[in-house]
N, C-alpha and C positions, 0 to 999 in steps of 0.2 A: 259717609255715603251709604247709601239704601241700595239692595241688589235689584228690587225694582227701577232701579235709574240708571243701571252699570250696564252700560250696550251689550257686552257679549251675553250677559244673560239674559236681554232683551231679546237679542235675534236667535238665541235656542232656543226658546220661551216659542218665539211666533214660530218657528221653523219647525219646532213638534207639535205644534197644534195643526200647520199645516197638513204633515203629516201623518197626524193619527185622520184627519181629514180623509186621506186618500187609503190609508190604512181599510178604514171601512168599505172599500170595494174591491181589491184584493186580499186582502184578510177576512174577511167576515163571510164575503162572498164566495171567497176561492181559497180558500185555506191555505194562503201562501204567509210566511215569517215575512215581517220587513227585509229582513238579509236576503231569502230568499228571492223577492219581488227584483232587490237588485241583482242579483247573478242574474237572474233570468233575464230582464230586463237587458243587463249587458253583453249577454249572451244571444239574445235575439239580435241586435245590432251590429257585433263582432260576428256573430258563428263561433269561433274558437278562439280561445285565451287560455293562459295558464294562469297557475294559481299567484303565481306576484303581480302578473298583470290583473288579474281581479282583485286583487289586497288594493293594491294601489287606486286603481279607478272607482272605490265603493267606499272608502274609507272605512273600512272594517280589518281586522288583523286578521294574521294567515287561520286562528282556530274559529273563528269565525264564518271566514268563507269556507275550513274545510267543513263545519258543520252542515252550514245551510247546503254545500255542495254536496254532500252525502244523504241531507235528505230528499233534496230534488232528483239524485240518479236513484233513488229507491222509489221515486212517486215515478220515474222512466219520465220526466224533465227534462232533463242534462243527463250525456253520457261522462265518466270520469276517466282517461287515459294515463300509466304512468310515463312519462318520456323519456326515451332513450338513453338521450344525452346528458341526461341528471333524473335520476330516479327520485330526487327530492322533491321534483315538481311533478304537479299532475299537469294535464288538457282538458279542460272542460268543454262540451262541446254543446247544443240546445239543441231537442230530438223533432220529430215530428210534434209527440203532442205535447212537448215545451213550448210551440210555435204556435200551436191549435190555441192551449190554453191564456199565453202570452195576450194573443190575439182577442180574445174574450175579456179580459181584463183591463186591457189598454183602452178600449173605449170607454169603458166606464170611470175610470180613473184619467184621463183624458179630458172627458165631461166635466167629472166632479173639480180639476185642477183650473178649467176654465170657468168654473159659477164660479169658486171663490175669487179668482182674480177679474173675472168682468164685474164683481162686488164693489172694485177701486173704479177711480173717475181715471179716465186713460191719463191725462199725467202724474197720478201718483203712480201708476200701473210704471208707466217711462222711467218715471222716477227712479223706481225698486228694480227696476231691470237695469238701467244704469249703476245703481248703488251696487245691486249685487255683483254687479261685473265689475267695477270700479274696486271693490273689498278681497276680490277673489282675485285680482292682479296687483294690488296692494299688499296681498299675505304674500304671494309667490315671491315679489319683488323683494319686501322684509326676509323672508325665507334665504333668497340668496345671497343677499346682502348679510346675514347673518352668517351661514356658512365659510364668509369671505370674511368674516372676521370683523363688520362691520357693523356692529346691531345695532349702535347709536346714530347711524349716519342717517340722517330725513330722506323726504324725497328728492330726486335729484330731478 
């Protein structure tokens, strides 16, 4: 087998090209980290999360998010809280001009996510929006079904 042939390296392959895609107009533009782009991003959305709820929703590990999230409360991005109730976690919360700047970014990256995908004929477009919902409810389902002690069992 050839790794050009082997799916999961295929859909990383497309998946950071898309990506450094969009990179170029919040990165290049607005000097935001990819990690970055997502806190913010989920923090514009949320308002406030804590740091397991941002590991979790970004796919990035907890030094990760505390990085990016250390450099965003120093650019005055996001504010950082320790919580009460476990000092092991922070609150991250997106400031005024976290939101200012969010705001400025998301159109353009918005734009540029919609020329590459208006690129496809609308049913490849269906397609890939089906597939990737279809793949991303496929992993969750293996995922549980694995946990459950059952990682050879098909679909049911």
């Amino acid at each position: 087998m050839r790794i050009e042939t082997f799916f999961p390296y295929r859909l990383a392959i497309a998946a950071e090209a898309f990506s450094r895609q969009l990179f170029r107009v919040y990165g290049r533009e607005f000097g935001l980290s990819r990690e970055e782009w997502r806190l913010l991003f989920l923090l514009e959305d949320a308002g406030t999360l804590d740091s397991l709820q941002l590991a979790a929703r970004t796919s990035l590990d907890k030094v990760q998010v505390s990085r990016a999230a250390a450099r965003l409360d120093e650019k005055g991005l996001i504010t950082r809280a320790i919580r009460d109730e476990d000092r092991r976690l922070r609150n991250f919360a997106i400031t005024d001009a976290g939101r200012a700047l969010f705001a400025l970014c998301f159109g353009g990256v918005a734009a540029r996510s919609e020329a590459i995908l208006a690129s496809m004929t609308p049913a490849d477009r269906l397609a890939l929006e089906r597939g990737v919902a279809a793949l991303h409810q496929a992993t969750a389902d293996f995922a549980a079904r694995s946990e459950a002690g059952e990682e050879a069992a098909g679909p049911k």
